[in-house]
DOTORKE-592524 format. One record per residue (C-alpha): residue in one letter; x, y, z. Coordinates in pm, 1 decimal, decimal comma. Layout:
! residues N
<atom A; <X; Y; Z>>,
...
END
This chain:
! residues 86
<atom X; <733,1; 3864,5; 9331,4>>,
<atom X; <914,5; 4034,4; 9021,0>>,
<atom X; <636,8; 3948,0; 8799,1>>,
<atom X; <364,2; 4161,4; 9055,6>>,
<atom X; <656,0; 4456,5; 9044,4>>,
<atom X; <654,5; 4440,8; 8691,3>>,
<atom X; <284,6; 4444,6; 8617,6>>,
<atom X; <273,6; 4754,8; 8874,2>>,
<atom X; <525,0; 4925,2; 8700,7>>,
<atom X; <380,5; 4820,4; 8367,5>>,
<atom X; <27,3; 4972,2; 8525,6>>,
<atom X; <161,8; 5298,2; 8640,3>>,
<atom X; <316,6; 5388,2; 8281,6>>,
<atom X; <-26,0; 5284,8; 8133,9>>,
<atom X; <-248,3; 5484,2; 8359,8>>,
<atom X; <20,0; 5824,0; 8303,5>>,
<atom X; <5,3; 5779,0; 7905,9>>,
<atom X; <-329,7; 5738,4; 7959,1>>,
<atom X; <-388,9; 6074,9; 8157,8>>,
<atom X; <-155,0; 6277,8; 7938,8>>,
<atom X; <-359,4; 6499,6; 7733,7>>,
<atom X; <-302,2; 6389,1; 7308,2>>,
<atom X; <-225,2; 6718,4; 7194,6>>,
<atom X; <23,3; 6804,2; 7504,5>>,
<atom X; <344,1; 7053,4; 7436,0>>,
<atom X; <176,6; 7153,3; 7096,7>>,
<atom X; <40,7; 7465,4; 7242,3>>,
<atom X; <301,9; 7694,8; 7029,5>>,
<atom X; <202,1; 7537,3; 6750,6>>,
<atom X; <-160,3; 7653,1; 6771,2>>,
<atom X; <-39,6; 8003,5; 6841,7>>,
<atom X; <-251,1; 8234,7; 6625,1>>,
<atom X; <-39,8; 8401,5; 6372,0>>,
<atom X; <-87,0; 8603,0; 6014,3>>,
<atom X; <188,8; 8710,1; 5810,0>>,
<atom X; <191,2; 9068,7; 5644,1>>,
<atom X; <377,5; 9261,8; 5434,6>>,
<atom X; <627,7; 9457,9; 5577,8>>,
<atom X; <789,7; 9740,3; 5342,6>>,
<atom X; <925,0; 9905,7; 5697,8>>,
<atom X; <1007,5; 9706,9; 6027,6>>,
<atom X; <673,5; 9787,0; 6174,5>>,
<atom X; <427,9; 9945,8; 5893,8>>,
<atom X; <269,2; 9773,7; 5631,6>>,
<atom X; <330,3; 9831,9; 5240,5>>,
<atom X; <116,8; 10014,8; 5010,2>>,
<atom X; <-57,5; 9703,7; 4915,7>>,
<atom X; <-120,3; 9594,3; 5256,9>>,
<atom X; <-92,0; 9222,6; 5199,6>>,
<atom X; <-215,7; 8976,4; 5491,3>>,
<atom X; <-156,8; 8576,6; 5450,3>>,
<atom X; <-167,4; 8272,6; 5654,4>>,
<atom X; <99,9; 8178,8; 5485,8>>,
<atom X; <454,3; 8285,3; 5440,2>>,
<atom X; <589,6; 8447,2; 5132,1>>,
<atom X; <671,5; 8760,1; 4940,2>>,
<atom X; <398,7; 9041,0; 4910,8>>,
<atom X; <174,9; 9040,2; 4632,3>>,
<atom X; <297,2; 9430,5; 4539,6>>,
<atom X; <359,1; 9435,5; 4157,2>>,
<atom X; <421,1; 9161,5; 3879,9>>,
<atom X; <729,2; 9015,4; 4064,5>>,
<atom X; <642,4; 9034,8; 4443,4>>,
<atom X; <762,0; 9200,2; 4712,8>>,
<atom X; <940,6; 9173,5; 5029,3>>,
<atom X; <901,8; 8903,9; 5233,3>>,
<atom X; <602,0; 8887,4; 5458,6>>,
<atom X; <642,0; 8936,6; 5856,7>>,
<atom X; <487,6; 8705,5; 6083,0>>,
<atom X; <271,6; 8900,2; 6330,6>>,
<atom X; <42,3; 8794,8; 6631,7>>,
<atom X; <-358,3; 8794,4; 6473,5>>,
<atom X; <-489,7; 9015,4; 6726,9>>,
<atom X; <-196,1; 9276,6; 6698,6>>,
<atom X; <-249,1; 9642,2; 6638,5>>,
<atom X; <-89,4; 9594,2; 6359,4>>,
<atom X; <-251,7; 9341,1; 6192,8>>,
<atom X; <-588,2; 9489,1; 6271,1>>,
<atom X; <-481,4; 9840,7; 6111,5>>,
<atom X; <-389,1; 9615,4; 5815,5>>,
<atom X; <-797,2; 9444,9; 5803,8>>,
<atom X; <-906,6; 9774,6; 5837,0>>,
<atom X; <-709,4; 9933,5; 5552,1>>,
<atom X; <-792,5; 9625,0; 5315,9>>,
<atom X; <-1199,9; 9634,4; 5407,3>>,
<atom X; <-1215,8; 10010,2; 5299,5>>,
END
């Protein structure tokens, strides 16, 4: 009799890992973000730097301030694409 509960038991954690998606809880990791550089707290620098990764701007020899991370499809990362494509 215990070794039927067990195997049930054993059967029901199978079947949930098996239904549990791989990739499940990394859905803020996939979150679309760009970092730009941010002379002010919500305007972009004279040199209008965007990056996928963080860092300091790439205004002058030594660099800048650091870059802000900002949603992809925000205004104000759009304003910055179509500053840099002009």
């Amino acid at each position: 009799m215990r070794n039927r509960a067990r195997m049930g038991y054993v059967s029901l954690l199978l079947l949930v890992l098996a239904l549990v998606p791989a990739d499940a809880g990394s859905s803020s990791k996939s979150k679309k973000t760009v970092y730009v550089c941010a002379c002010l707290k919500d305007k972009s620098c004279a040199c209008m730097t965007e990056a996928k990764m963080q860092g300091p701007c790439a205004c002058g020899t030594e660099g800048g301030p650091p870059m802000k991370e900002v949603p992809a499809d925000s205004d104000w990362a759009k304003q910055n694409r179509d500053a840099l494509a002009k």
